[in-house]
ZAFI-854512 format. One line per 3 residues: for each residue x, y, z of N, C-alpha, C. Coordinates in steps of 0.001 Angstrom, whole numbers, plus 500000, padded with zeros to 6 digits. Layout:
X,Y,Z,X,Y,Z,X,Y,Z; ...
# end
This chain:
311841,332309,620705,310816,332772,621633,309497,331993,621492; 309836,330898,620813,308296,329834,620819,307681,329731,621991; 308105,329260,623081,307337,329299,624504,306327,330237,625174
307407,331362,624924,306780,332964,625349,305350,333198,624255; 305515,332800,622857,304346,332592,622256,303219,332067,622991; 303316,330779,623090,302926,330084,623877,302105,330133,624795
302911,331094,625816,302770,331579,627447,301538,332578,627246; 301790,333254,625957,300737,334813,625834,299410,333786,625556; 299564,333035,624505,298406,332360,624325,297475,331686,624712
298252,330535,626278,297830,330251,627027,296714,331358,628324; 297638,332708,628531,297248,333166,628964,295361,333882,628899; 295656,334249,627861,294922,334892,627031,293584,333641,627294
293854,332841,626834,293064,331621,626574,292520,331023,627684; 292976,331281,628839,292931,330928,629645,292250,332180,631146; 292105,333119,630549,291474,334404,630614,292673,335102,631990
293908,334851,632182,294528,335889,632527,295154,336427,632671; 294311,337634,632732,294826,339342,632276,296296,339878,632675; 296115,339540,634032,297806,339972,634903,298909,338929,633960
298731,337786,634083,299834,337364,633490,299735,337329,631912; 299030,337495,630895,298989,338159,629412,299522,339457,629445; 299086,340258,630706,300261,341814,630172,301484,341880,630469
301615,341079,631724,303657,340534,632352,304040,340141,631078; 303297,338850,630047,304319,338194,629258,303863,338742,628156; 303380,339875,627471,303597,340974,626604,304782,341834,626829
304796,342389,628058,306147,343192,628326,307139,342622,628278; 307136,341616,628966,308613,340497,628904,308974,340362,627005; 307927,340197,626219,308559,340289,624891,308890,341172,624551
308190,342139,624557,308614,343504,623828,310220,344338,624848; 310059,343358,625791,311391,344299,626477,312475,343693,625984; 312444,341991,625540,313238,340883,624917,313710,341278,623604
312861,342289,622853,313287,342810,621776,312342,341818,620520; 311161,341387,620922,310648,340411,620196,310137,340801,619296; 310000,340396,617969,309475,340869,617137,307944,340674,617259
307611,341785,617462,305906,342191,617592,304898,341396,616699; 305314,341361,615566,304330,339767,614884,303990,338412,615734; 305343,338268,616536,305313,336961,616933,303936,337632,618330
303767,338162,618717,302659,338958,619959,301642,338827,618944; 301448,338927,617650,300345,339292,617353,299804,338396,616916; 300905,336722,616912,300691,336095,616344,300006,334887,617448
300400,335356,619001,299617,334547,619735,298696,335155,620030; 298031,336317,619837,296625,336353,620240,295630,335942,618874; 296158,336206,617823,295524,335208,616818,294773,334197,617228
296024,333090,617676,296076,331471,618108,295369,331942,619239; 295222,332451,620023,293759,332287,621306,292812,332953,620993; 292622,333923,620346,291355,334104,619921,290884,333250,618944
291459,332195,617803,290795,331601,617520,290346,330133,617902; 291162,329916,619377,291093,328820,619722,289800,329623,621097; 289197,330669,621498,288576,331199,622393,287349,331060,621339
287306,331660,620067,286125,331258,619654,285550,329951,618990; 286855,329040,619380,285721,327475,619104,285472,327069,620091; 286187,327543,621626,285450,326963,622774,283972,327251,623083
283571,328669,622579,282325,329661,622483,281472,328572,621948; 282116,328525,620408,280987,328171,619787,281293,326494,620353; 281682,325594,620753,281407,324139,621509,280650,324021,622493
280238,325404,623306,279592,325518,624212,280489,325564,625739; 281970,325114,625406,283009,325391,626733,282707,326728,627311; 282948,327531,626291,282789,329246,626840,281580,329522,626578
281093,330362,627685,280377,331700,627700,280253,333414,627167; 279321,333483,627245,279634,335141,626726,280393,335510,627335; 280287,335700,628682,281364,336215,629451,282499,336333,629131
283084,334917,628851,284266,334343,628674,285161,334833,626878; 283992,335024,626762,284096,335589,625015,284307,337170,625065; 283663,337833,626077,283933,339455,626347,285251,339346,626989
285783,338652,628249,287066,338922,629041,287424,338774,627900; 288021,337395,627179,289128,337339,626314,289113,338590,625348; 287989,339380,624989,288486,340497,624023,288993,341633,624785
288624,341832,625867,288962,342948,626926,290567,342359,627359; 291219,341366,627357,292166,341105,627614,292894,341587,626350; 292752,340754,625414,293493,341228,623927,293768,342922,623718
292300,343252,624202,292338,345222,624445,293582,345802,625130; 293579,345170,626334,294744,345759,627079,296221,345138,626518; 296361,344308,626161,297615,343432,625547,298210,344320,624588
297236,344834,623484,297315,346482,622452,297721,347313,622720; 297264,347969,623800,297305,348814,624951,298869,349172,624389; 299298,348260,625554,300918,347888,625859,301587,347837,624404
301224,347358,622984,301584,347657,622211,301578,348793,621611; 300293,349318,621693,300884,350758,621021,301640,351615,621706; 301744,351498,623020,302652,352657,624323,304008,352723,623552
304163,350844,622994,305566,351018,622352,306514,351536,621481; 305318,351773,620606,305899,352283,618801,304990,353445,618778; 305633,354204,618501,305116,355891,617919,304245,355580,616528
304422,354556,615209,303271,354461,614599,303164,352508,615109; 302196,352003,614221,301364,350696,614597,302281,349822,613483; 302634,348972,613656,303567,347850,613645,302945,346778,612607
301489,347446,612818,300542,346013,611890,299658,346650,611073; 299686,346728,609979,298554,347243,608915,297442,346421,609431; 296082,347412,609495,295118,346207,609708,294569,345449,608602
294004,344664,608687,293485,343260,607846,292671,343692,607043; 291943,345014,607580,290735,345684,606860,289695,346829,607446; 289386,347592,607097,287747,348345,607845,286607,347982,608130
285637,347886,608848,284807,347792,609073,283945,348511,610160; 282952,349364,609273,281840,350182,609975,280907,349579,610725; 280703,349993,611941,279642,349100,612621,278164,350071,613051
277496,349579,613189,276169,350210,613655,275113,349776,614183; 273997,349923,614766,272990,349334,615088,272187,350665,614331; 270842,350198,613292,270615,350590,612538,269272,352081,613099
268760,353062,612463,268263,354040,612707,267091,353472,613835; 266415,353916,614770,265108,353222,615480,265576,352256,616716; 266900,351699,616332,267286,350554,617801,268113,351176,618679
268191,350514,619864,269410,351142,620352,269749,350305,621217; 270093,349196,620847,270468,348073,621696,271968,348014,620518; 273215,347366,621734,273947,347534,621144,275360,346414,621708
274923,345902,622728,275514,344933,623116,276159,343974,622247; 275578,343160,621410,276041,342248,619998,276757,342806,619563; 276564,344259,618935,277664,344701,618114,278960,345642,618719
278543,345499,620051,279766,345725,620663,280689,344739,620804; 280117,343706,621078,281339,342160,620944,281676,341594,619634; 280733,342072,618946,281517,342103,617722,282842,342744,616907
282530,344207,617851,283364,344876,617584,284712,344331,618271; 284722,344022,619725,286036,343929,620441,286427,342873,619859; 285935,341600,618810,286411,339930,618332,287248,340444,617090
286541,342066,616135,287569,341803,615266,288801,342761,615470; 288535,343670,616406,289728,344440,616950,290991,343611,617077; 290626,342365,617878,291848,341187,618245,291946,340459,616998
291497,340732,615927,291484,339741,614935,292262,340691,613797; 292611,341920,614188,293440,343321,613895,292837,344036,612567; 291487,343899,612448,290441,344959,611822,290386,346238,612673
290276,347578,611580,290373,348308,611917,288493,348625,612379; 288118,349038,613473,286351,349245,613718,286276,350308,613636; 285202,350852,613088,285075,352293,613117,283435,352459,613621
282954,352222,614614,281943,352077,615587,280830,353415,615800; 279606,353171,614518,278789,354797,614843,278011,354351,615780; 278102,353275,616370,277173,353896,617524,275375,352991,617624
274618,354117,617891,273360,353058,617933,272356,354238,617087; 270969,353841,616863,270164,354574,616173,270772,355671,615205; 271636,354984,614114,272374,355690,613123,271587,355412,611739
271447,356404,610923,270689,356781,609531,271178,356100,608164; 271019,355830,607665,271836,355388,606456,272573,356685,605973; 272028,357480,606142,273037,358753,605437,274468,358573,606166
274310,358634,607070,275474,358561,608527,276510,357549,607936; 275949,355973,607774,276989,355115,607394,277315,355152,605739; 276617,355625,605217,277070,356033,603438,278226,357095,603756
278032,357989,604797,279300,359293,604416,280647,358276,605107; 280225,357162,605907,281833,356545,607068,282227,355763,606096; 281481,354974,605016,281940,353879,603681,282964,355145,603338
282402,356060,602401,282928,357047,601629,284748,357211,602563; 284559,358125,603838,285326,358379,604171,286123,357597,604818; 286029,356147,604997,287049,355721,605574,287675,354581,604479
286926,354352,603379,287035,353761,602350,287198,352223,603261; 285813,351745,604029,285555,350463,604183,284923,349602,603229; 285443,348350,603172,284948,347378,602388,283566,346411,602994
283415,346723,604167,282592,346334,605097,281586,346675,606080; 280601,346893,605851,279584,347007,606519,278733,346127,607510; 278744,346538,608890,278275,345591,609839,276826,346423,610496
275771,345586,610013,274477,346653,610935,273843,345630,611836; 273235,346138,612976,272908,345367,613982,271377,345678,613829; 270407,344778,614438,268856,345294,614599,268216,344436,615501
267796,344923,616512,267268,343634,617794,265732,343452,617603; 265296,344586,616796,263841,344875,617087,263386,345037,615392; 262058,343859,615464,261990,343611,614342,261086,344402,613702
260593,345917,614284,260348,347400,613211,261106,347704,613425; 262253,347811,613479,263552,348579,612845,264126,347690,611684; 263914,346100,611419,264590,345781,610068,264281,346408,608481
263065,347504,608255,263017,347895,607165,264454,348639,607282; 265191,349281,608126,266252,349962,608226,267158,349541,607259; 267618,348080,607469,268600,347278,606912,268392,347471,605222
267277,347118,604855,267107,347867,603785,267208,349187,603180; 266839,349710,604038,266914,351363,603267,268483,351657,603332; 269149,351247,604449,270956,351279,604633,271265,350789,603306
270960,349854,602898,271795,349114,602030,270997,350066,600030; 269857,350306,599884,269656,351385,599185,269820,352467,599299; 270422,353215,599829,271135,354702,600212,272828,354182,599835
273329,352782,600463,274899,352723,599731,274414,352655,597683; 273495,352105,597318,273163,351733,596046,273099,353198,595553; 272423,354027,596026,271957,355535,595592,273315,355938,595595
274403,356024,596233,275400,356631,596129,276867,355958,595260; 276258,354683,594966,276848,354036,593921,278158,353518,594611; 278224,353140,595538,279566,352274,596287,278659,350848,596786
277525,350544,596502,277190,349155,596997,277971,347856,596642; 278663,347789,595476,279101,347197,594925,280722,346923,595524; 281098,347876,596010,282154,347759,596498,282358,347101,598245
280856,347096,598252,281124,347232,600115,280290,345942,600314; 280605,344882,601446,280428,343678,601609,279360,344122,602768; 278225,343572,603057,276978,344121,604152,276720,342761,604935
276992,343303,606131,277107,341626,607073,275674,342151,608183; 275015,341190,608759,274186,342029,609670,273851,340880,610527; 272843,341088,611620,272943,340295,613234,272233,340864,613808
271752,340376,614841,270553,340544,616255,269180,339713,615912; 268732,339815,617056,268062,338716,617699,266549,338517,616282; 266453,339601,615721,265091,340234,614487,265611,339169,613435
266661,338604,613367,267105,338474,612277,267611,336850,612498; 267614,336505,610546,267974,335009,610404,268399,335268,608995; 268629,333960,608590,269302,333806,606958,268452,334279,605848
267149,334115,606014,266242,334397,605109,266280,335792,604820; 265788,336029,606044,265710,337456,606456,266699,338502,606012; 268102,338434,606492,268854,338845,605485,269211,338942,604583
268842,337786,603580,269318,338116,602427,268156,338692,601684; 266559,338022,602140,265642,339158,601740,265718,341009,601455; 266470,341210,602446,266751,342539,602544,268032,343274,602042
268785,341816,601325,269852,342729,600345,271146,342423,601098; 271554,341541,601977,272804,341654,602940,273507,340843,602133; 274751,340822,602615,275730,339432,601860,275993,338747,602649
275486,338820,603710,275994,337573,604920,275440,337902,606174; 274917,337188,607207,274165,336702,608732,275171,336332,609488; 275377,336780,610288,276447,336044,611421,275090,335956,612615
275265,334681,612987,274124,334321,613984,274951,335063,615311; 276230,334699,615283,277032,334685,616435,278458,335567,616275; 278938,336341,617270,279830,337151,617163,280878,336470,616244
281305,335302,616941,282216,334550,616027,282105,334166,615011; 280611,333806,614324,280348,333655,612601,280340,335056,612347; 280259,336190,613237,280694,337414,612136,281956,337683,611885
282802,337228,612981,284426,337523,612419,284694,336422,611398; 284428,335194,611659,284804,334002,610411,284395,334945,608909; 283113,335532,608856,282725,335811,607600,283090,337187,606834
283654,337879,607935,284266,339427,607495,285891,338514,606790; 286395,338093,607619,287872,337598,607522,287822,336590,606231; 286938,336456,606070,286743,335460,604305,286706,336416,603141
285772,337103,603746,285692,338621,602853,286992,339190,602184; 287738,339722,603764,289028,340152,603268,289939,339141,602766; 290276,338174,602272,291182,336929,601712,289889,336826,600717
288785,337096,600290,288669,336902,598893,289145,338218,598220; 289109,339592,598774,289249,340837,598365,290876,340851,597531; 291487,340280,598562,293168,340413,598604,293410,339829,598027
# end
């Protein structure tokens, strides 16, 4: 079924939707083993985010392809009563207490969904208490906070001393992003990593998990 690989990937890559969900069904009705599906949206999402970052693609073009991959899932889970793919890992997302812009970390969210991280998405103007109890309870290794507005970055700090107060900092990797923010800046405030761009945040979560493992 190399071709049909292929075909999904192209599709996908090529942003379309109608024919990425025809040649999803056509596998799974073929009896295909569902890795090999999971294994071409891999190969276009990571060939979608070097066109991004070359400047070929657009945001746009960077949202369809995750909204495509969305529905491609879709069709996978309709299939199997449980999920076929352990995910790669957790990761809590947020835009931090005071902001509420949330766009970035919404495409962040849909890049590692297709990248088969599990998201667990609080939302916007969330507390550090809020994301200390979702570490705890979902036992993520990863923390993603967003901040557009640069009086809300003391936030990033106090988030990341409230995981310290509760004594799991150590365990949990703190990635952060928006427009307030740069390299300095983050690590001033205690982060382990800056993703300028949706796609340097999936490159740097996905390093995370392969040093963890």
């Amino acid at each position: 079924m190399p071709h049909k690989i292929y075909d999904l990937k192209e599709a996908i890559l090529n942003l379309r939707i109608n024919d990425a969900l025809k040649i999803c069904e056509e596998m799974l009705m073929s009896e295909t083993d569902v890795k090999d599906v999971f294994d071409a949206i891999s190969q276009a999402m990571d060939e979608v985010g070097m066109k991004y970052e070359s400047g070929e693609y657009f945001l746009s073009e960077l949202i369809m392809a995750g909204e495509i991959v969305k529905e491609v899932l879709k069709i996978i889970e309709s299939r199997f009563k449980k999920p076929k793919r352990e995910p790669v890992g957790k990761v809590i997302l947020a835009t931090v207490r005071g902001d509420l812009h949330d766009i970035g970390k919404n495409i962040v969210g849909i890049l590692l969904q297709s990248a088969g991280f599990e998201v667990i998405d609080l939302g916007i103007d969330v507390p550090p208490e809020k994301i200390v109890e979702a570490v705890k309870k979902y036992d993520a290794k990863i923390v993603g906070l967003s901040a557009l507005l640069t009086t809300t970055l003391p936030e990033i700090k106090n988030t990341i001393l409230e995981l310290e107060k509760a004594g799991i900092r150590k365990n949990v990797k703190v990635i952060v992003g928006g427009a307030a923010l740069n390299e300095i800046v983050a690590r001033e405030y205690g982060a382990d990593g800056y993703g300028k761009t949706a796609v340097d945040g999936l490159k740097i979560c996905r390093n995370w998990i392969k040093e963890m493992s």
